[in-house]
Every structure is written in C-alpha cells, then in structure tokens.
C-alpha positions in Angstrom: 96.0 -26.8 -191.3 94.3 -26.8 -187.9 97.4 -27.3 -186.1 98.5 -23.5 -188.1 95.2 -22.2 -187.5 94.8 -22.5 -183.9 98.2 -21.1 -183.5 97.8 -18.2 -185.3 95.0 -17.7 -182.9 96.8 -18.1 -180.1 99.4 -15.5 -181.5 96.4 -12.9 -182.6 94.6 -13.4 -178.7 98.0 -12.9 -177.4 99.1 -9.8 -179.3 96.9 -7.2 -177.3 98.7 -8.3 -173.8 101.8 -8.3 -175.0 101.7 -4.5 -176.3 99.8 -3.8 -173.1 103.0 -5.5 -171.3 105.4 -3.0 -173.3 103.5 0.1 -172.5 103.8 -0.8 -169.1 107.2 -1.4 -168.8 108.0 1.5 -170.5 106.0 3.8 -168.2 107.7 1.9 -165.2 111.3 2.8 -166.8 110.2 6.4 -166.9 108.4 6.3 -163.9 111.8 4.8 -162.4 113.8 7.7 -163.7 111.3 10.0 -162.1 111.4 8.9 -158.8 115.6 8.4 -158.5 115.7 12.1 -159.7 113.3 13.0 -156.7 115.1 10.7 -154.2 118.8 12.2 -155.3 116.8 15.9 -154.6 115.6 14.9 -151.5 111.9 15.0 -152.3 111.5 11.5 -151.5 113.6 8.8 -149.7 115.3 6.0 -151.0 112.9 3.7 -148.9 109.8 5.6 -150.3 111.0 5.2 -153.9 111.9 1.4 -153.7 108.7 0.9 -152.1 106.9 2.9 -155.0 108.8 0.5 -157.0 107.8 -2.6 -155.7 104.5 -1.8 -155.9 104.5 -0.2 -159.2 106.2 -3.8 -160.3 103.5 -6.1 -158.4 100.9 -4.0 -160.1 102.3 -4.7 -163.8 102.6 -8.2 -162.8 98.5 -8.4 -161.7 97.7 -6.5 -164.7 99.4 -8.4 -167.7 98.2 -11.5 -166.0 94.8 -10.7 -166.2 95.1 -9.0 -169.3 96.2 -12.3 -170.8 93.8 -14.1 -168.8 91.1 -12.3 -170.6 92.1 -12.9 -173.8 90.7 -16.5 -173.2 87.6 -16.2 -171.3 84.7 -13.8 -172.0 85.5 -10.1 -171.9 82.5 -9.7 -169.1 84.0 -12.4 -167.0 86.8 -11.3 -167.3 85.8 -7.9 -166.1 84.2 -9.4 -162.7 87.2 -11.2 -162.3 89.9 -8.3 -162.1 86.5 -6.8 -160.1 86.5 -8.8 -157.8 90.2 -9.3 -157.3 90.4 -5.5 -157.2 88.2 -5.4 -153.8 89.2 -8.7 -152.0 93.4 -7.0 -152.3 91.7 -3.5 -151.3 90.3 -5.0 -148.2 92.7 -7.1 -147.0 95.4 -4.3 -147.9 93.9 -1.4 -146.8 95.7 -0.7 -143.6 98.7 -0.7 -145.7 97.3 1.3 -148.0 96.4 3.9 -145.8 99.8 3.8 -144.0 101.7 3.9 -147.5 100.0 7.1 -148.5 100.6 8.8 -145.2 104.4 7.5 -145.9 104.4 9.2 -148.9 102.7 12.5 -148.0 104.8 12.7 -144.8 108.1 12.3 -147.0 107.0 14.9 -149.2 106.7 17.3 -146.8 110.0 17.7 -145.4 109.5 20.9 -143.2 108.2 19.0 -140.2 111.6 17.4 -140.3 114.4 18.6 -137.5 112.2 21.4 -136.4 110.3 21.2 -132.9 106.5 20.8 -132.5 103.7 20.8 -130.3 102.2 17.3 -131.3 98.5 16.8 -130.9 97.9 13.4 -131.9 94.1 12.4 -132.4 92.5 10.1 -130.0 95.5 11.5 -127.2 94.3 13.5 -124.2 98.1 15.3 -123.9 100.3 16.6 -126.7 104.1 15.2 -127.0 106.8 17.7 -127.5 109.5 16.8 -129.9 111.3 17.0 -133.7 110.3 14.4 -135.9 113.8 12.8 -136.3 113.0 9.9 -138.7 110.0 8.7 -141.2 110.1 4.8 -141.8 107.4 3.3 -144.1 105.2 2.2 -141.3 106.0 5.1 -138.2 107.7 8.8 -137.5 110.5 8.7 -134.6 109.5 11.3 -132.3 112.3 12.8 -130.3 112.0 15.0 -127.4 114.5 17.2 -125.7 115.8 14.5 -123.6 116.2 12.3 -126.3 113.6 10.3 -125.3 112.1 8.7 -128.3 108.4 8.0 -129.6 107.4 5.9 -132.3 104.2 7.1 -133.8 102.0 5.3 -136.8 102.0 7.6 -140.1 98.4 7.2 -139.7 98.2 8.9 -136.6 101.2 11.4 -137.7 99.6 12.1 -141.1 96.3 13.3 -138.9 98.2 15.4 -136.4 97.8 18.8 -135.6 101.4 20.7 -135.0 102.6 23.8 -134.1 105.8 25.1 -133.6 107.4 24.8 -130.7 110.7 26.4 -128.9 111.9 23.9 -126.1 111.1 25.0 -122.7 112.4 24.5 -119.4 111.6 25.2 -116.1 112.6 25.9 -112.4 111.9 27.3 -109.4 114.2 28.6 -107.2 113.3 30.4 -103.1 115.4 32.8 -101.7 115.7 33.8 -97.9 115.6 37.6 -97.6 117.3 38.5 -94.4 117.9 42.4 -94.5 116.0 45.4 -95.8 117.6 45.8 -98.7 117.7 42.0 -100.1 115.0 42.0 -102.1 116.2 44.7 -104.6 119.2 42.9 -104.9 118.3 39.8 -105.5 116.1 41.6 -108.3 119.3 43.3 -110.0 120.9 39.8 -110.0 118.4 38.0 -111.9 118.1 40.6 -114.2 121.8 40.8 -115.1 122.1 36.9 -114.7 123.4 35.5 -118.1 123.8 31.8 -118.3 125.8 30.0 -120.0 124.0 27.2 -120.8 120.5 28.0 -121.7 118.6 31.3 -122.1 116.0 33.0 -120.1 112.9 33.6 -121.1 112.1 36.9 -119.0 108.9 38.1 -120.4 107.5 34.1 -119.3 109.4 34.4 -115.6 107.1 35.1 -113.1 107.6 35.9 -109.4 106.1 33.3 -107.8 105.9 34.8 -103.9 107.0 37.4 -102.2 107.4 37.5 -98.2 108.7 38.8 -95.3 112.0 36.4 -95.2 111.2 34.2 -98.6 111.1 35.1 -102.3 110.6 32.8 -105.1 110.8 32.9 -109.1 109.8 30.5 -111.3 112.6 30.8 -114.4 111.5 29.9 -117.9 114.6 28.9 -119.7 115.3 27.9 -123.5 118.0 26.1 -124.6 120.5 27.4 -127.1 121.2 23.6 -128.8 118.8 21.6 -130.5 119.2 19.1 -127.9 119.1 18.8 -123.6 121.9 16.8 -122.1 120.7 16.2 -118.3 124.2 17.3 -117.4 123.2 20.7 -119.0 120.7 21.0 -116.3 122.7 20.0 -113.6 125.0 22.9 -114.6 122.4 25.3 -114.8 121.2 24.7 -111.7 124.5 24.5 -110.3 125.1 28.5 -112.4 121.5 29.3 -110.4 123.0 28.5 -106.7 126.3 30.3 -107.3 124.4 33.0 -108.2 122.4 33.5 -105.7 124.3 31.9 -103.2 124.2 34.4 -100.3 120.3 34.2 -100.0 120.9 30.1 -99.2 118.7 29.4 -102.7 116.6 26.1 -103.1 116.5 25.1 -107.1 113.9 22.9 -107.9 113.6 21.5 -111.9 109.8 21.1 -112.6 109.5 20.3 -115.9 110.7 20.5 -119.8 109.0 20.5 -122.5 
C-alpha cells in the first residue's frame, strides 16, 4: 500500500513537467517550421537558423530539468535555483550573447549585403571602404575594391555607422606644354577621353597646376565592375599615356577607395 502510494506521487509530481515538456516541443516544431520557411526566403541563413535551433533545444533541455527538479524540492528554492543559474549562464555567456543578436540583426538586414559602404567602425580613427561579402555567426567579411579582405566582430559591425559609397580611384597625371596652343588641346582631349576601363568622374577632376611648360590634373575615376583587378589599373594608366602621349605624360596612381 505504501509501495502504490508513493508511486502515485511520484506519477502526480511528475505530471506538471511532463506537459510542460510537450508544450515545449511543440512550440520548437513550429518554431522549426518558421525559421526553415525564413531561411528558404532568404530572411535568415541556414547558419543563423541552426544556431537558433541549438539554442532553442539547450534551452528546453535547462527548462524541463528544472521544472522537474522543482517538483521535488520547495517551490521557493526552487525559484532561486533557476535564479541563480539564470545569471551565472548570463555572465559567463554574455559575449556570445551579445554577438549572437548582432548575428541575427545583421542577417535580417540584408541590404548592407553586396553593396559598397563607407564604414565607420566605433573606437576606429579611419573608415574602411568595402561590400560586406559574408556574415558568419561570430564576424562580417569586409571586402574592398582590391579584394583585400577584413574580418570585423558583429559587435563592432552591428554598431557601425555606413554610408553608401561608389568606389573611387585616383591619379594624377603632368603634362609638358611646349607650344602656345598646347594647353587648349590637351583640354579638348581630356574632355573627349572615354576609357574603357573605368569612368571619369569630371565634376570631382580638378586641375591641379597650371604653368608656363607643366600642366597637371588630378582624374577621379569610377569603376564600371563591382570589383578592381590591379591589371585594370595598369591598363588605365597605360589608356592615360597613349592619350596624351605627345605632351611626354607622368601618371602617378595615388589612391582607391
């Protein structure tokens, strides 16, 4: 008679848990379904939702443990328990934490993907030019025109200011001006020079000086591709001395960005 009564205790303690277990893995099977329609729209990648997953199953697992734990011992107890649990994970997790959300708010926001930005990262004196070319759980892969590649912490990222940005290149080339009439014509040839690798900016082109035998321009330029080759600038420089090679030019890159 004992022997029936304390398992019928048992069974009545562990009833409560076990519906709580249910609900809970009901909500995870339609929580599951939720997240592989988002990932097969794009919304959300297939490493964001199996990480939702993961966690979403280690949080069942904590809570049906304690839940059953707390059929046994006293309810307030039990309450400082889970408590206390709660804050020791939050602070030993919270880095992750913190990088997990700014995971999943970068992967929700997919316009800052493919498209070019001014980066101002806080704590950074100097802003890095690039497309964000790749979110991972724990960093975004910065890439810049020459393909150079930056790997920056979703922290950081998720804290950014950007703005968009067209590519920019630019050179400086100097001219020798020998007869009367050479500075008007090396005038008509820039205007009516159309490359074929990149485009001119010419409301940002500036003449940079003007003498009595010397003339230099400093020539913004824009790509047409979403990428720089460095051959593609050897080219257009090359393009830049045929042009203008009767006034023996000097082409110096200075920067991209």
């Amino acid at each position: 008679m004992a022997e029936s009564d304390l398992i019928q205790d048992i069974l009545s303690k562990i009833e409560v848990p076990i519906i709580i277990v249910l609900t809970l893995i009901i909500i995870r099977v339609f929580f599951k379904k939720l997240l592989d329609s988002l990932a097969l729209r794009g919304t959300i990648s297939v490493t964001g939702k199996e990480t939702v997953v993961r966690i979403l199953d280690i949080s069942i697992i904590v809570i049906s443990f304690l839940t059953l734990i707390a059929q046994f011992i006293e309810v307030h107890m039990a309450l400082i328990a889970i408590a206390a649990l709660t804050l020791i994970l939050v602070f030993m997790l919270i880095d992750k934490i913190r990088g997990f959300i700014a995971y999943l708010s970068l992967q929700m926001d997919k316009k800052i993907m493919g498209k070019y930005f001014e980066i101002i990262l806080p704590g950074f004196k100097k802003p890095i030019y690039g497309r964000v070319a790749k979110i991972s759980s724990s960093h975004c892969e910065v890439e810049d025109a020459l393909g150079e590649k930056y790997l920056v912490p979703n922290t950081v990222m998720y804290n950014a200011v950007l703005k968009p940005h067209t590519v920019t290149l630019v050179f400086d080339i100097r001219l020798k001006l020998t007869g009367e009439g050479d500075l008007r014509a090396v005038i008509d040839l820039f205007k009516n020079f159309k490359p074929e690798v990149f485009r001119i900016d010419d409301k940002r082109s500036i003449i940079r000086h003007v003498g009595p035998s010397t003339f230099t321009i400093r020539i913004v330029a824009h790509p047409t591709t979403p990428s720089i080759r460095h051959i593609e600038i050897i080219d257009f420089m090359s393009e830049l001395i045929g042009r203008f090679k009767e006034y023996d030019p000097e082409v110096r890159f200075v920067k991209v960005y």
